[in-house]
C-alpha positions as CSV (number, residue, x, y, z in Angstrom):
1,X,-136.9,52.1,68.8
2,X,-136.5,53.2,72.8
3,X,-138.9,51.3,75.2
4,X,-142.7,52.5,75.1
5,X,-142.5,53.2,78.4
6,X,-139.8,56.0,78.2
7,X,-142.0,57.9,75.8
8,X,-144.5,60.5,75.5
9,X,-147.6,57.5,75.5
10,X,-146.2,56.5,78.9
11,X,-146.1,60.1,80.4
12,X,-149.8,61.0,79.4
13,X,-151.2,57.2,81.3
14,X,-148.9,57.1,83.5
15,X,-148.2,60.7,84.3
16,X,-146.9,60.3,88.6
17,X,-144.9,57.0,88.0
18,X,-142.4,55.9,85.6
19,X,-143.5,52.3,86.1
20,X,-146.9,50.1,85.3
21,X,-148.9,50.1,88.3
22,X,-149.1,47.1,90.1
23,X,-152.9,47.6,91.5
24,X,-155.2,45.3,91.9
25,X,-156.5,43.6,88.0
26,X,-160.1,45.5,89.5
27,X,-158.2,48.6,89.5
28,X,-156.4,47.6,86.2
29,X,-159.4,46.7,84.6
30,X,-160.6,50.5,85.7
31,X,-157.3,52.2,84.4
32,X,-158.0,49.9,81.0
33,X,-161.4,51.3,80.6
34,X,-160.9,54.9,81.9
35,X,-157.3,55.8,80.6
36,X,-156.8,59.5,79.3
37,X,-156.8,59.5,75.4
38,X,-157.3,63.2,74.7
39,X,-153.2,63.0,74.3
40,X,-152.9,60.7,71.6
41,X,-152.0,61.9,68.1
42,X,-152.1,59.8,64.8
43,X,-147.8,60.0,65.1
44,X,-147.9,58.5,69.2
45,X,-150.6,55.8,67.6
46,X,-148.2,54.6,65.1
47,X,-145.6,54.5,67.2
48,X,-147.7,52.5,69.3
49,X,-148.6,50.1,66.7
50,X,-144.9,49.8,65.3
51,X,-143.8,48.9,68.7
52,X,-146.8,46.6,69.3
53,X,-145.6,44.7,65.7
54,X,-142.5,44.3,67.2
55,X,-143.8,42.4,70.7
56,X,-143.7,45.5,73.4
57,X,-145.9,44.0,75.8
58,X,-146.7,47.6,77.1
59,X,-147.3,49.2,73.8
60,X,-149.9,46.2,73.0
61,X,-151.5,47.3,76.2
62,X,-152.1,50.9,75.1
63,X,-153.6,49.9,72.6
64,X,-156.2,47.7,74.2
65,X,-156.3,50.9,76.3
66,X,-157.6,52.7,73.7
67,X,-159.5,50.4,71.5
68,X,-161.9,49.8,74.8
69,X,-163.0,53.6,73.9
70,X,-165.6,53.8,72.2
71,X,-165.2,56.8,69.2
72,X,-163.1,57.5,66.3
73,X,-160.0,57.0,68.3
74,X,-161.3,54.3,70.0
75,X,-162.1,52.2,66.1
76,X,-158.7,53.4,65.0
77,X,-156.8,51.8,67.3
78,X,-158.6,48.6,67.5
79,X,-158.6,48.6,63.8
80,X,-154.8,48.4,63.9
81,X,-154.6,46.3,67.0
82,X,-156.6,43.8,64.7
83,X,-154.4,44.7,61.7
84,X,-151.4,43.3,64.0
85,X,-153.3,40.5,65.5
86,X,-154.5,38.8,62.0
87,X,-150.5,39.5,60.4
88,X,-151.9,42.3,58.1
89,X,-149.5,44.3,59.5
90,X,-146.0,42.3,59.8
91,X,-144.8,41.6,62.9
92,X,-142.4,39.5,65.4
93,X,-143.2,35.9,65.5
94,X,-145.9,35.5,68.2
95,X,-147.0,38.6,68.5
96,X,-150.6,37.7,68.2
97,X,-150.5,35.1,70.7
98,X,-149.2,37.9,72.8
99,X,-152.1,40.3,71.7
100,X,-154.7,36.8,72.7
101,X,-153.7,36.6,76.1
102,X,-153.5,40.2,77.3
103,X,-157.2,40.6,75.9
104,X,-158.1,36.6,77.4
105,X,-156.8,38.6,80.4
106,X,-159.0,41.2,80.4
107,X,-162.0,39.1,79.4
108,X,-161.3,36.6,82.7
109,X,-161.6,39.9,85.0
110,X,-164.8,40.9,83.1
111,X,-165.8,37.4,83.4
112,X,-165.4,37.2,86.8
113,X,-167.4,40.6,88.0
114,X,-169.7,40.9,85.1
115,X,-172.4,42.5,86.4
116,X,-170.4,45.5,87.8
117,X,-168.6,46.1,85.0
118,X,-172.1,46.1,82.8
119,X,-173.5,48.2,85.0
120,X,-171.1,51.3,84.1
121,X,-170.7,49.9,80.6
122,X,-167.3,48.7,81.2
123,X,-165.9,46.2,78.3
124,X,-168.6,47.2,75.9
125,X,-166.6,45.5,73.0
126,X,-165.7,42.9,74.5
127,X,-168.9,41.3,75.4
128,X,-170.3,42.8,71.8
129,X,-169.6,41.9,68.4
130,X,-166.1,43.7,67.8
131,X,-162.4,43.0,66.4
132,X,-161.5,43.0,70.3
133,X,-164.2,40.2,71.0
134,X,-163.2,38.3,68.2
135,X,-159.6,38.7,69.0
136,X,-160.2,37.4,72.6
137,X,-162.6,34.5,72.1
138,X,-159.7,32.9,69.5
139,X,-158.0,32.8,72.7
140,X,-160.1,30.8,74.8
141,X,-159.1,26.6,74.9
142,X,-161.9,25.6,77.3
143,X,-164.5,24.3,74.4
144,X,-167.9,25.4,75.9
145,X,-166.6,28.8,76.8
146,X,-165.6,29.8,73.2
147,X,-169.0,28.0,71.8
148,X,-171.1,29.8,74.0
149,X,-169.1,33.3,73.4
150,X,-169.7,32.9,69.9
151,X,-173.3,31.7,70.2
152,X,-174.8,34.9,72.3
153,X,-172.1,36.9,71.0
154,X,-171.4,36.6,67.6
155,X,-174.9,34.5,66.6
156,X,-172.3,31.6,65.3
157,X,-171.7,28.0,65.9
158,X,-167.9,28.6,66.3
159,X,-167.1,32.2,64.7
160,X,-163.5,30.8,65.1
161,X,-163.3,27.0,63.8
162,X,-160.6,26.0,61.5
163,X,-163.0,24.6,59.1
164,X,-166.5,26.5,59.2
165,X,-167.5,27.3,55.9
166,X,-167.6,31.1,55.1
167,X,-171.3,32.5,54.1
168,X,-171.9,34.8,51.1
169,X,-172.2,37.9,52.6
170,X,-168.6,37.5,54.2
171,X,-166.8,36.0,50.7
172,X,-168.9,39.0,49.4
173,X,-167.3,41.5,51.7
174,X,-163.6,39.9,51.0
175,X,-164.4,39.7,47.3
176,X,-165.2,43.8,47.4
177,X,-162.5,44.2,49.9
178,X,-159.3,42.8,47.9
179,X,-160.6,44.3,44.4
180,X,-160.8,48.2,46.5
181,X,-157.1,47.6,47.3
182,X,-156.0,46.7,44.0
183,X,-155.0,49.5,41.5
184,X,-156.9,48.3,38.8
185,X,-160.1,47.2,40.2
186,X,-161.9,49.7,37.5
187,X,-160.6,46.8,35.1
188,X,-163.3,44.3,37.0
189,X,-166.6,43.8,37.5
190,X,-167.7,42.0,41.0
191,X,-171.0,40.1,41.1
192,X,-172.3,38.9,44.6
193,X,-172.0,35.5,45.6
194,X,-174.7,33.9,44.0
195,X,-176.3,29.8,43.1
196,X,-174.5,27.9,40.2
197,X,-178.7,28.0,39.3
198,X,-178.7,31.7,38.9
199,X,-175.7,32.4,37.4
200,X,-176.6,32.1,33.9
201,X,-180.0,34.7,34.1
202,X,-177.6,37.0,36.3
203,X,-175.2,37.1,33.7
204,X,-177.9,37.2,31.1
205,X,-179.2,40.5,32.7
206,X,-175.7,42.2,32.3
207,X,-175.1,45.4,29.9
208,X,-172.1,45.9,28.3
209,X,-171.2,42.5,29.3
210,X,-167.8,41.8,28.0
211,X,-166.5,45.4,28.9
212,X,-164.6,44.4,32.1
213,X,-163.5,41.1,33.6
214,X,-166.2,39.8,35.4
215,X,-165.7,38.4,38.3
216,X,-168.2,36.0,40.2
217,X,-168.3,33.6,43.1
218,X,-170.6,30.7,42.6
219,X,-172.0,28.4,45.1
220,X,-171.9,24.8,43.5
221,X,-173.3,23.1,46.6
222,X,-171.8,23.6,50.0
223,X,-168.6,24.7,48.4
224,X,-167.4,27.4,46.1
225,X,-165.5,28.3,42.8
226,X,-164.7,31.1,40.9
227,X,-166.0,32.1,37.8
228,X,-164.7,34.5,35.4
229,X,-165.4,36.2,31.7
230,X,-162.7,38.3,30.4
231,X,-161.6,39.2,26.8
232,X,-157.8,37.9,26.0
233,X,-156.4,39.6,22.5
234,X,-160.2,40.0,21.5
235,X,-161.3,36.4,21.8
236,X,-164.2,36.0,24.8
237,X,-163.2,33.5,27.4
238,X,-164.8,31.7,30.6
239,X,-162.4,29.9,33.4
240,X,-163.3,28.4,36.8
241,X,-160.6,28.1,39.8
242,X,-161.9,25.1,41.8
243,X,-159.9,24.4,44.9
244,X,-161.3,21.2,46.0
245,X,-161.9,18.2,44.1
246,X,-163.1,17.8,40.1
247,X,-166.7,19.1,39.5
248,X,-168.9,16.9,38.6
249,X,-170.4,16.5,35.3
250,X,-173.3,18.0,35.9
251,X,-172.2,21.0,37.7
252,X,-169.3,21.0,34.4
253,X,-172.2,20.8,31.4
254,X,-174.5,23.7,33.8
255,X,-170.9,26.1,33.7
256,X,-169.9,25.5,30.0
257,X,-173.7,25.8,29.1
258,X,-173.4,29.4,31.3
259,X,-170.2,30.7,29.2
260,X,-171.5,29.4,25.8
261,X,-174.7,31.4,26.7
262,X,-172.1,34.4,27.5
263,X,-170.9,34.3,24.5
264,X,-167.3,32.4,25.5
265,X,-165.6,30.8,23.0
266,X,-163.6,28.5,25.1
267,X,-163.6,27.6,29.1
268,X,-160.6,26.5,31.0
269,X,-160.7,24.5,34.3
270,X,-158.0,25.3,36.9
271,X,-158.4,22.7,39.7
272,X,-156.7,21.2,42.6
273,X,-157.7,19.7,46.0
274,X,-155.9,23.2,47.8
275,X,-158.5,22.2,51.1
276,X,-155.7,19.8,52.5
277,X,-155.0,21.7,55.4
278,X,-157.6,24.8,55.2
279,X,-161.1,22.6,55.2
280,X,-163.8,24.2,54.0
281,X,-161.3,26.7,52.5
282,X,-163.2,27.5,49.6
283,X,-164.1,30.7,49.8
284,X,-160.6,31.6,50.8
285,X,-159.0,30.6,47.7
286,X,-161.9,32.3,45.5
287,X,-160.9,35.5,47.2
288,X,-157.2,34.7,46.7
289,X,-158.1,34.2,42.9
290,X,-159.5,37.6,42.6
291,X,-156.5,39.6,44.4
292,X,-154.3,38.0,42.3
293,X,-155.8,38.2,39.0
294,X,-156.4,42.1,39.9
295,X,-152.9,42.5,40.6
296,X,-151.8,41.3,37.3
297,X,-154.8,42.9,34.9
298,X,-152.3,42.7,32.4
299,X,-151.3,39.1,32.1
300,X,-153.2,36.0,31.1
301,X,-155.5,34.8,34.3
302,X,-155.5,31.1,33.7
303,X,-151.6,31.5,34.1
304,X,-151.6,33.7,36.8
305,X,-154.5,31.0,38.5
306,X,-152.2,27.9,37.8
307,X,-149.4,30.0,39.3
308,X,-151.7,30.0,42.8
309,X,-152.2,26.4,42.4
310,X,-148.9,25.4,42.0
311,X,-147.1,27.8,44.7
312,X,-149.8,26.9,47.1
313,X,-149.1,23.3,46.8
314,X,-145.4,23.8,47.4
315,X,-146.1,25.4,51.0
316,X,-145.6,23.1,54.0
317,X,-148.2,21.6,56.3
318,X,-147.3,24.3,58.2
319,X,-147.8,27.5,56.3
320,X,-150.8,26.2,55.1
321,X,-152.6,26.2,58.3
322,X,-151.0,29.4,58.6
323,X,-152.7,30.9,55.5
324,X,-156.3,29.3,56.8
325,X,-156.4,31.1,60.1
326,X,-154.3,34.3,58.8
327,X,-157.0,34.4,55.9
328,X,-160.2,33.9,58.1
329,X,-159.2,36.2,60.8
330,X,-158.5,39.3,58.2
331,X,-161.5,38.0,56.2
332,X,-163.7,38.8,59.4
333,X,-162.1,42.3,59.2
334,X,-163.0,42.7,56.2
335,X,-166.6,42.2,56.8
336,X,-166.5,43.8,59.8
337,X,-165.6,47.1,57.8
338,X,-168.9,46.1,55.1
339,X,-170.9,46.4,58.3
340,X,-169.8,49.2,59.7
341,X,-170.2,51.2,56.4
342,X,-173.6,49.7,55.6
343,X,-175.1,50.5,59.0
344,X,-173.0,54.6,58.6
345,X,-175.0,54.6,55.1
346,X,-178.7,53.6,56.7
């Protein structure tokens, strides 16, 4: 692919130079914020983003360049940017390290002159709850800077720790997410996150009950399983995909009380400690259960489950820190999106 910079994207930003501008970062920060977008087509955008997968510094720019716009084009672009950022899209190794520090770069100048940039509504998504602001807050390494963006920002603790435990409206958005993807999602039946305590009535209240595979994530205390009812060769069955540690007995008589009430003739227990290296993982793994078990509607889930397990547990140290901060940043997409269509629907 030739260099960004040699291409039409380059001639409509930069239209009397055939080099970046070295101005001032004010006047960088103005040229970030005001560039000319009425150029871009859907084909120069994914070019951009190809290029921006594949570590162009300057096509990552553009793109920040036009995910600062507010609009349709403006959401488009930092959708993708995102897409790239959190791995959704493949790319060179490092390329959303890259992607952190040119937006921790914009963030300082804002930072530094924030009452003139507010005052002509300059960074809008970046001091806002956004993909962008989420993008350049995972960049930040001094402690109380990154606490306090997330506390006025995003109304979190830390929107970005390794280990924060992930609430039911976002497993819920995931959950809804990873079954619209899947070709087969009319074989499935989602249920919101709910209390092991309500489970049973919830299920009780169900018509047509056995008709699908249904599909629920249940809260058994600070940490989360999934539960399923699905029909194999005729026979009803209940299973439960427990990454952490073996449920107690209490929590094991209140689930096989649940699927004998279902009408379940037999309820199988797939569990591992998977939270190794993703703490507080939980809800990760229950979302990982449902993608997988809708991408193979046809074959028995307990194997396909055990098959998560056991692969999981064969990945290093390494890629499984990799899968907990690959898997939280795309599952803050995800409910991102929820949002955004909840609040277009009001």
């Amino acid at each position: 692919m030739p260099n960004i910079t040699n291409t039409l994207v380059h001639q409509i930003y930069y239209p009397d130079t055939n080099q970046i501008s070295q101005a001032s970062q004010a006047n960088q920060l103005d040229q970030f914020c005001n560039g000319r977008i009425d150029g871009i087509t859907s084909e120069i955008l994914d070019t951009l983003v190809n290029a921006a997968a594949a570590g162009d510094l300057d096509s990552i720019e553009f793109l920040y360049n036009i995910a600062l716009q507010e609009g349709k084009l403006g959401k488009v672009a930092e959708d993708a940017l995102f897409d790239v950022f959190s791995l959704k899209i493949p790319g060179k190794i490092g390329v959303d390290k890259q992607i952190q520090q040119m937006g921790l770069q914009l963030y300082q100048i804002f930072a530094n002159d924030r009452d003139n940039y507010n005052s002509i509504n300059m960074l809008h998504k970046l001091s806002t709850q956004s993909k962008l602001a989420y993008i350049v807050g995972s960049a930040i390494t001094n402690t109380t800077d990154r606490l306090n963006l997330s506390k006025f920002v995003f109304n979190e603790p830390d929107i970005w720790g390794s280990n924060r435990m992930i609430n039911s409206d976002e497993l819920g958005s995931g959950m809804q997410a990873v079954l619209k993807d899947s070709k087969k999602s009319k074989n499935f039946s989602l249920n919101y996150p709910m209390e092991l305590a309500l489970l049973d009535s919830q299920i009780s209240q169900k018509e047509a009950l056995w008709n699908k595979t249904e599909c629920f994530a249940v809260n058994t205390g600070e940490h989360w399983i999934f539960f399923a009812l699905y029909k194999q060769n005729n026979e009803k069955k209940a299973l439960v995909f427990n990454s952490w540690h073996s449920l107690d007995k209490g929590i094991r008589k209140k689930l096989a009380n649940v699927a004998t009430h279902a009408g379940a003739k037999s309820l199988t227990y797939i569990e591992k400690d998977l939270q190794q290296s993703v703490p507080n993982g939980c809800a990760l793994f229950v979302i990982k259960a449902i993608e997988k078990i809708a991408e193979s509607p046809d074959e028995d889930p307990v194997k396909v489950l055990k098959d998560v397990r056991d692969v999981f547990l064969t990945h290093s140290i390494e890629e499984q820190e990799k899968f907990n901060f690959i898997a939280r940043r795309q599952l803050y997409a995800m409910h991102m999106e929820k949002e955004s269509t909840n609040e277009s629907h009001s």
